[in-house]
C-alpha positions as CSV (number, residue, x, y, z in Angstrom):
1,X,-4.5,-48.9,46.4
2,X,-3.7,-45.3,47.1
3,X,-4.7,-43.6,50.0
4,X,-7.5,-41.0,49.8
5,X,-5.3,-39.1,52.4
6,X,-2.4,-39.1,50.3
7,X,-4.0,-38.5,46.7
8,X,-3.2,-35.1,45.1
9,X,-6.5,-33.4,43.9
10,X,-6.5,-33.4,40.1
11,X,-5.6,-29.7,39.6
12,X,-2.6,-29.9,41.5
13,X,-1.6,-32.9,39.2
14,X,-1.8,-31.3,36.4
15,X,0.3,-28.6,37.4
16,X,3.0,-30.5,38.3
17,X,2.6,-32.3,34.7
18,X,3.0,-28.8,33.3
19,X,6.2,-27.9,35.5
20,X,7.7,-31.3,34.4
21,X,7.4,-30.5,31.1
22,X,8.4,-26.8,31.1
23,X,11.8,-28.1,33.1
24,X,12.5,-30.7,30.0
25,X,12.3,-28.0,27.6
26,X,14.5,-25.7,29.5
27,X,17.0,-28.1,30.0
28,X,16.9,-29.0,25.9
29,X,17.4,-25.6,25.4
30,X,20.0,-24.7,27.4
31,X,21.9,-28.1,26.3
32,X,21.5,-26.4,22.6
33,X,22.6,-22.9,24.0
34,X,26.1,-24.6,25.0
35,X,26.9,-26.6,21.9
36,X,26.4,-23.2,20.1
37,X,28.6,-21.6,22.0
38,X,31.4,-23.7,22.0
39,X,34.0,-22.7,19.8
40,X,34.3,-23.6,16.0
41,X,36.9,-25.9,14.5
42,X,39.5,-23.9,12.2
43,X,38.1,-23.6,8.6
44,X,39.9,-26.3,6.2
45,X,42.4,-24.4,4.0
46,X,40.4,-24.1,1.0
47,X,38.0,-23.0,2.3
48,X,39.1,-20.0,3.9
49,X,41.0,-19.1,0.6
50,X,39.3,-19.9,-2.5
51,X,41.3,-20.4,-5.5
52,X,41.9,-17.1,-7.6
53,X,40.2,-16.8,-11.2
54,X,42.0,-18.0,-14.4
55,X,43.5,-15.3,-16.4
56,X,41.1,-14.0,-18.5
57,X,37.8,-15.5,-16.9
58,X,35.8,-12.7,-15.2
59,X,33.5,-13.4,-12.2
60,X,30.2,-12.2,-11.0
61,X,30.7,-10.4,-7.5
62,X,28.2,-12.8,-4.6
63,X,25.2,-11.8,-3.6
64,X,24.3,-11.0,-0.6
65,X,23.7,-13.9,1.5
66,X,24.9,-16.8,-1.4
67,X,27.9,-19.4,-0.9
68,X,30.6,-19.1,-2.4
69,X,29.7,-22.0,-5.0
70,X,26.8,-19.9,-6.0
71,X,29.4,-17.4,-8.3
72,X,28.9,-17.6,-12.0
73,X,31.3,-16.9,-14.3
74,X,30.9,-15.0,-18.3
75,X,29.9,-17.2,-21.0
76,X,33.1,-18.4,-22.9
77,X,33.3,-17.5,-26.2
78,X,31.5,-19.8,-28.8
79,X,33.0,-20.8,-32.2
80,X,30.6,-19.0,-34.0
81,X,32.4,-15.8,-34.3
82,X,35.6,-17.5,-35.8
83,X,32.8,-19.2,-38.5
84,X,31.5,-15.7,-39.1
85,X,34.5,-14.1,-40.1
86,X,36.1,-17.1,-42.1
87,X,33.0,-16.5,-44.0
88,X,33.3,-13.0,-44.6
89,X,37.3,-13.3,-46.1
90,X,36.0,-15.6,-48.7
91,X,33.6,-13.5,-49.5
92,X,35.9,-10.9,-49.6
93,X,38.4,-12.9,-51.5
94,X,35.6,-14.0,-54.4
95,X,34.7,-10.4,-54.6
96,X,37.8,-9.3,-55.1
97,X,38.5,-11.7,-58.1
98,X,35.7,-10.5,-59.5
99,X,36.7,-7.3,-59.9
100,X,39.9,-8.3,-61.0
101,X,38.2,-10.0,-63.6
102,X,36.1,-7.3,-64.8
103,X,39.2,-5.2,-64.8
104,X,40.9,-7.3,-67.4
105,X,38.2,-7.8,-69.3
106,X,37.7,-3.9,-69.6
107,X,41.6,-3.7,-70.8
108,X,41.0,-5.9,-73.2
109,X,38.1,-4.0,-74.7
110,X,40.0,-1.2,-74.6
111,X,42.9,-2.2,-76.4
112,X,41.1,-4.1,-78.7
113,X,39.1,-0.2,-79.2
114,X,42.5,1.3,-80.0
115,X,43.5,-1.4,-82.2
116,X,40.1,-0.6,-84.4
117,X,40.8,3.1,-84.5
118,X,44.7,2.9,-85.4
119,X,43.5,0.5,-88.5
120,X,40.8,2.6,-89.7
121,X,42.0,5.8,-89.3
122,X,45.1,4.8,-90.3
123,X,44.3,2.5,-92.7
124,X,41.4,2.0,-94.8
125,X,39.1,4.9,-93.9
126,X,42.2,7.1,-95.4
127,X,41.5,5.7,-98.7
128,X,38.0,6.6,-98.7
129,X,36.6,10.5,-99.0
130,X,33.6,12.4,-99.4
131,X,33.0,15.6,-101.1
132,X,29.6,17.6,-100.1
133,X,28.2,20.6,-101.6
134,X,25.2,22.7,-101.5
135,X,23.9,24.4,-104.7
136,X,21.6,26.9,-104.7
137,X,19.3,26.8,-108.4
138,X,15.9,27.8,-106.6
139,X,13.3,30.7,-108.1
140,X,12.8,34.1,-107.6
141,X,9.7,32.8,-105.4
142,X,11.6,31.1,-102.9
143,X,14.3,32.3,-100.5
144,X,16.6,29.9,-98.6
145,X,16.7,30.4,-94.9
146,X,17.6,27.0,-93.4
147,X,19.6,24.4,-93.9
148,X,20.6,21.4,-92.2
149,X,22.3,18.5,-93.3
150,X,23.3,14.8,-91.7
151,X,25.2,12.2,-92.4
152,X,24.3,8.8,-91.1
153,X,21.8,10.6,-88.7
154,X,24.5,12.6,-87.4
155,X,24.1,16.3,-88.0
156,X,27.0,17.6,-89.9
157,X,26.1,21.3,-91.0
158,X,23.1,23.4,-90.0
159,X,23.0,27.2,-90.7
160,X,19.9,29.9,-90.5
161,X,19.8,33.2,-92.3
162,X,17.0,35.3,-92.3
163,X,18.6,38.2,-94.2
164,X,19.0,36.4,-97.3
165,X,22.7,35.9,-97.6
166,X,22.2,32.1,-97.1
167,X,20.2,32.3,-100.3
168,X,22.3,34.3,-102.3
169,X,25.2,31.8,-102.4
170,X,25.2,30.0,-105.1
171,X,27.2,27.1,-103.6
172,X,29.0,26.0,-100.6
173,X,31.1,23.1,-98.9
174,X,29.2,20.9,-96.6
175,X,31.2,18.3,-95.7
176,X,35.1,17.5,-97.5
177,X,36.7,14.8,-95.4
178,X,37.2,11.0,-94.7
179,X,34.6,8.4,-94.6
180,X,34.2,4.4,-94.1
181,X,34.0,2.5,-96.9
182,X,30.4,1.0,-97.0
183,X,27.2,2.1,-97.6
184,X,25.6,5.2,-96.0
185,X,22.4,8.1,-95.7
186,X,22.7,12.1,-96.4
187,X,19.7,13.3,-95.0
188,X,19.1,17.3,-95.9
189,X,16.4,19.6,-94.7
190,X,15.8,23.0,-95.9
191,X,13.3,25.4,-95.1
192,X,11.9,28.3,-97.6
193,X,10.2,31.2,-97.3
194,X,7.5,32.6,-100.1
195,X,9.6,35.8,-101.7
196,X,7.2,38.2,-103.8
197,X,6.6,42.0,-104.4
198,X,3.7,43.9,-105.7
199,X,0.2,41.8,-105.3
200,X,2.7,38.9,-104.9
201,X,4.0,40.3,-101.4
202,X,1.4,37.8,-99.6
203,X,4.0,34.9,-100.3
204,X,6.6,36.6,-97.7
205,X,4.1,35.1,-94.9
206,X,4.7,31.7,-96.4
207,X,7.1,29.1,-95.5
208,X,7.7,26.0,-96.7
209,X,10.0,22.7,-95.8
210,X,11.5,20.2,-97.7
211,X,13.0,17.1,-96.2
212,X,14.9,14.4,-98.8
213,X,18.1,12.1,-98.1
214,X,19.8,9.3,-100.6
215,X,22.0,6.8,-99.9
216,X,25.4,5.9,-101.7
217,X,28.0,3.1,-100.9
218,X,32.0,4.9,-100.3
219,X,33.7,2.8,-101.9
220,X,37.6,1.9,-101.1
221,X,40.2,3.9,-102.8
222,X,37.4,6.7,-104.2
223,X,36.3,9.5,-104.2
224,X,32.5,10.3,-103.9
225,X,31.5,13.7,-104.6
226,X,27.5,14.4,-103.9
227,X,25.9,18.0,-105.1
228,X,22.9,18.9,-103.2
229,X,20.4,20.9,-105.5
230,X,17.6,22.7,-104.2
231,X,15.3,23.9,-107.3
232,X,11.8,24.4,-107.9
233,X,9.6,22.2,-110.1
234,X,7.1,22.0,-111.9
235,X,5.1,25.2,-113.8
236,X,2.5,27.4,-113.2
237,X,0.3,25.2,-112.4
238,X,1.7,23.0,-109.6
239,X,1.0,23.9,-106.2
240,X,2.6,26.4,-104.5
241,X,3.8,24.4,-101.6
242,X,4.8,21.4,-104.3
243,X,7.6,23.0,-105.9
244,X,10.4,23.4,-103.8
245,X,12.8,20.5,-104.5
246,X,16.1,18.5,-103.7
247,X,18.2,16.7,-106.0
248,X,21.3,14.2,-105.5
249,X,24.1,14.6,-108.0
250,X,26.4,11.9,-106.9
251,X,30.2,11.6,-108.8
252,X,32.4,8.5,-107.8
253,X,35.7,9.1,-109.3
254,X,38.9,7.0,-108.4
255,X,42.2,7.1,-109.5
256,X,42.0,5.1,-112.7
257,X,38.8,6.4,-113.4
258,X,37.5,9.5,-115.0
259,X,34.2,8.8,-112.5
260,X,30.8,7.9,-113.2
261,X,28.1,10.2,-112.6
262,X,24.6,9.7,-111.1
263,X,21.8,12.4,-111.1
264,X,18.6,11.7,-108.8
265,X,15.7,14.0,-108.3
266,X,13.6,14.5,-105.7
């Protein structure tokens, strides 16, 4: 049992507990402070020199404060652009025979084209011809001052007068040349105008059209010769606007034959 002379009061106890303690923690610390500065070992050689890059791979630079370990490199190249551009040469390549293939095609039209139009301007539309006049057997009451004619709905002569030379001729050529055998439409259009003097003069602010056509078949080795009339029919008593007229005189002739004649009014 202690002695009540001997015994520390308690504040003085737990000083010294606090002392004690502050002494471990000093030595600790100084024990730590020692190890750190004791000197390193030598870094192991790979360390202190990292292996260099593989030719063509590029590196990130390190960030600030990151290992080493913690570089990344670029993405290598997938396969996909390889895929990509095997794709577009066949593409390519298909396209390409395609256009070869509408090329030929093209030259074959076209001779096949030229190979039509040596044999029939060479050979059988020669043989066949057409012979196209105009006659003029109209009134005193009408004047000619237009007239267009077409062949197969292509316009082969047109001519306009208003002085009244187109009506004073008689006749005239229209159309004198080949033409394919077969069957085809002469479409005419002529337009009038009301000629009169005295109380009659009212008919020069008159004018009147006539449309007709016929058709006729060209034959091979012929000659068809068509005479395009323009007359006035009736009398007195038809209709002023009723009697202008076209007829279709159509001659075939050939060289055996004298020709046959057809007459067809309209």
């Amino acid at each position: 049992m202690t002695s009540p002379r001997n015994a520390l009061p308690r504040g003085a106890t737990r000083a010294l507990g606090v002392l004690f303690a502050s002494v471990v923690m000093f030595s600790g610390a100084l024990s730590f402070a020692q190890t750190a500065a004791a000197p390193a070992a030598p870094p192991a050689p790979a360390a202190a020199a990292p292996a260099a890059p593989a030719a063509g791979t590029t590196s990130a630079p390190p960030t600030s404060g990151a290992p080493p370990a913690a570089t990344t490199a670029a993405p290598a190249p997938t396969g996909g652009a390889p895929t990509d551009s095997g794709g577009y040469t066949v593409r390519l390549r298909s396209l390409e025979k395609n256009v070869n293939e509408l090329k030929e095609q093209i030259f074959r039209t076209k001779a096949r084209l030229n190979l039509l139009k040596e044999t029939v301007l060479g050979g059988v539309i020669g043989a066949s011809r057409a012979i196209i006049k105009h006659k003029n057997e109209m009134g005193s009451s009408f004047r000619l001052i237009k007239a267009v004619y077409a062949l197969d709905g292509v316009q082969i002569y047109a001519k306009a007068d208003d002085t009244g030379r187109l009506a004073e001729m008689q006749e005239f050529d229209v159309y004198n040349g080949a033409i394919q055998p077969g069957s085809h439409t002469l479409s005419v259009m002529m337009l009038y105008q009301g000629n009169g003097f005295g109380v009659f003069s009212y008919l020069k602010g008159y004018k009147f059209t006539v449309h007709s056509s016929q058709t006729f078949v060209a034959g091979e080795s012929k000659t068809t010769a068509i005479s395009v009339v323009g007359y006035e029919k009736g009398n007195i008593t038809t209709n002023l606007q009723d009697r202008p007229a076209i007829d279709f005189r159509v001659n075939v002739m050939s060289a055996t034959e004298g020709g046959a004649t057809a007459a067809v009014k309209k």
